[in-house]
Structures are given as structure tokens and as C-alpha cells.
N, C-alpha and C positions, 0 to 999 in steps of 0.2 A: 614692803613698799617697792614698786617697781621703777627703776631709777632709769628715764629716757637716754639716751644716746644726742649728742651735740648734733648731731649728722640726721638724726631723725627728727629731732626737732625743727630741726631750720627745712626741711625738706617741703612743708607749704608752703613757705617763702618763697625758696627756691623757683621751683613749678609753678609759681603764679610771676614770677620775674620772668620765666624761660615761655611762659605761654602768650605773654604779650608780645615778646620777639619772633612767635610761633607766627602770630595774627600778622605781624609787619612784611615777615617772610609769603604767607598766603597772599596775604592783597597783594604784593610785588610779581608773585608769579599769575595771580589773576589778569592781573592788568597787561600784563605783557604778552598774556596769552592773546588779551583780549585785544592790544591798540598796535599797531604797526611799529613797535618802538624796539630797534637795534643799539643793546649795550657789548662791550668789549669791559672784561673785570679786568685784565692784565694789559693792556695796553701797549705802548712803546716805555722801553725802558724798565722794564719793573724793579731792578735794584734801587734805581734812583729815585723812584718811587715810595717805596719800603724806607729808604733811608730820610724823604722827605717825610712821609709820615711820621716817623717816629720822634724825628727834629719837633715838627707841627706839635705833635703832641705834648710836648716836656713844654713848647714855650707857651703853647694855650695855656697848658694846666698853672703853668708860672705867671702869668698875668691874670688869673682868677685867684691864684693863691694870694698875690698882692692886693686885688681887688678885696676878696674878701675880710682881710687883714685890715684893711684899710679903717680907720675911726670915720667913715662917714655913710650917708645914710644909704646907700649905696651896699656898703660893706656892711652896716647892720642888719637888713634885711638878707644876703645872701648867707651870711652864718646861721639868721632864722631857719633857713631855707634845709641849710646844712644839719642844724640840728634834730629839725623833723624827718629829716630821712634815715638819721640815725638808727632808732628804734626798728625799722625794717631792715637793713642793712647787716647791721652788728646778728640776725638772728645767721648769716650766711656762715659756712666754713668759708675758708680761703683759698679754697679750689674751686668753690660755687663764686666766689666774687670772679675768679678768670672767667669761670663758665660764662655767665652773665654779660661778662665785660664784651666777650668776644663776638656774644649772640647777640648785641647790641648794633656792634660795629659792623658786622655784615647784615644782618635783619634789616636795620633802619637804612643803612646807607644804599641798601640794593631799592628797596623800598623808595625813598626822598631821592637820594642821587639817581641813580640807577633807571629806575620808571620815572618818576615825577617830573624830576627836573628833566628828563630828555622828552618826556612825553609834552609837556609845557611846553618846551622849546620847540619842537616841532607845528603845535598849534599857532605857535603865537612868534616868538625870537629869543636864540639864547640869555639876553639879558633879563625876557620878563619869566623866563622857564628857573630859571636864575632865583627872581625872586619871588615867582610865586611859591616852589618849592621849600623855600628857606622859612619861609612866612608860614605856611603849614606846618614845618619841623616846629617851629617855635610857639604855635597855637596851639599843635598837641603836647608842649610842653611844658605850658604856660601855666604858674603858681602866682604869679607879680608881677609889675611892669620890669622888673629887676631882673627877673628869671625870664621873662619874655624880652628881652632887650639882648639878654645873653645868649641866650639862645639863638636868635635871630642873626646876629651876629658870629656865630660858631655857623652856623649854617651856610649863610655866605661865604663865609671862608673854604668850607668843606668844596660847595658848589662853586667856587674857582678854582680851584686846586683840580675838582673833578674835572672842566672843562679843558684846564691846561694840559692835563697828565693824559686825558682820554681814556682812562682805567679804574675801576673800583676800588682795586688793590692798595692800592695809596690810602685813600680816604677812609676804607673800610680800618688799616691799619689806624690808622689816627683819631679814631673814634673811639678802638675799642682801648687803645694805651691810654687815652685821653679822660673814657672812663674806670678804666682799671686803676690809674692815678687818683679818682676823684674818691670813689666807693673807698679805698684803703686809706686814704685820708682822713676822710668822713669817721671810719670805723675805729682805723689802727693807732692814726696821727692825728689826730683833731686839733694839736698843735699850731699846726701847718695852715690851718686856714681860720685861726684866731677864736677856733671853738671854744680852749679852756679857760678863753677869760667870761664866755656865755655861762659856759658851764659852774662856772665857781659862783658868779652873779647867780644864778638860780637856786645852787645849794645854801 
């Protein structure tokens, strides 16, 4: 009987996680080929940058860890949320959750911040560039009014931080800590975001 390898196994996972951030990465470079739109990834400041990131990131992931915790309806539907991504997640090593984490935070935010939102903002003004942007991130993100509310809201956030800093490099950081926190949570700590009392209800 031929006994798979962990690393082989998870490896469709993998490559269908890393091929969505492939497609996020293509359209970002399509579009910039294609519209008049001047990004700067490093900006002014980059340390202070890096260090906001990663600040951004610990206290997002800390007020979703609360949210989700939380006994209300709100917080039940987000650990729903949590728990169906599980099954996909858990099939990762834990050099694939970095991988992913990090191809997330640059794919999407070159993508949403990067193109979209300056591209928006050029047609229109950075406030509606702002939120048209934000609104796309959270439609393609969208599971529930609860996950579309969240989203939406991490978006905005992302897309003033990008406006303020003038650099990718911040934001891209903060994404991808933000989701390297969440997948290892999800996976490793389910604790953390009030999974094992889902989990024990279901057993």
C-alpha cells in the first residue's frame, strides 16, 4: 500500500490557493499596462511603514479574534465561516500557509490598492476610488452580510493607510500578517477565535 507524503497531499490545495493569487497578480498587471495608472510600492518612509503594518495587522486580527468570540449573532456566523474554511486550510503544510499568506498580501493589494483603487480615483476622486475599491475587495469576498461587512471594512482601512503611506509596502505587509494570523488560527488555534466550543457542539 503506497502511503502519500503530507506535502503531496496538500499540494492541490496549495496550487489552487497560489493560482487565484496568480489571476489577481495578471489582472493587476493587465490593467496597468492597459490604464494610465502610476503606483509607487515603497513609498516615503518604508520602515515606518513595515512597522505600521505589522502594528495594523496584530490589532485587526485582535478585534476579529474578539468579534468572533463574541456570543452574538454576529460572532456566530463568523466562526460558521471559520469553520468551513477549515477543511481547506488544515490540508496546507505550514510553509504553504506563509506561501499563501504572503501571495495574498501582494497579489490582491497590487491588484485592489495598487490598480483599482488609484485607477478609481483618477476617473472619479480619491474618496470614491476609495470606495469603490473596498466594495469590490469585499464582493469578491463575500460568504454573508457578516463576511461582506468585514471585509469591507478591512478594506477601507487597507485603502487609507495606502493613501496616507503612498506605498504598497505597508499594506501589502498587513495583509499578508493579517492573513497568516487568520489561516494559523483557523488551523493550528481554533481556540482563538471561539472554534472549540463550535467544534465540541458538533461532536
Amino acid at each position: 500500500m503506497e502511503v502519500t507524503s503530507p506535502v503531496r497531499r496538500s499540494l492541490p490545495v496549495f496550487f489552487f490557493l497560489m493560482d487565484i493569487q496568480l489571476g489577481c497578480l495578471l489582472l493587476a498587471a493587465l490593467g496597468l499596462y492597459l490604464a494610465p495608472v502610476e503606483i509607487s510600492v515603497f513609498g516615503d518612509r518604508v520602515w515606518l511603514q513595515l512597522f505600521l503594518g505589522l502594528l495594523g495587522a496584530v490589532v485587526t486580527f485582535s478585534v476579529v479574534m474578539i468579534l468572533a468570540r463574541s456570543e452574538t449573532l454576529f460572532g456566530n456566523i463568523l466562526r460558521r465561516h471559520c469553520l468551513q474554511l477549515t477543511p481547506l486550510f488544515s490540508k496546507l503544510t505550514s510553509s504553504q500557509m506563509v506561501w499563501v499568506a504572503i501571495a495574498a498580501g501582494i497579489c490582491e493589494e497590487l491588484l485592489f490598492r495598487g490598480f483599482l483603487q488609484s485607477w478609481l480615483s483618477q476617473l472619479s476622486s480619491p474618496f470614491l476610488g476609495l470606495l469603490g475599491a473596498s466594495l469590490i475587495f469585499a464582493l469578491l469576498h463575500c460568504a454573508s452580510w457578516v463576511y461582506f461587512f468585514l471585509t469591507f471594512m478591512i478594506g477601507l482601512i487597507l485603502g487609507i493607510f495606502y493613501q496616507m503611506s503612498g506605498g504598497l509596502v505597508g499594506v501589502m505587509v498587513w495583509h499578508s500578517i493579517y492573513d497568516l494570523f487568520a489561516i494559523f488560527a483557523i488551523v493550528r488555534f481554533p481556540h482563538m477565535l471561539g472554534m472549540d466550543n463550535e467544534i465540541s457542539r458538533r461532536d
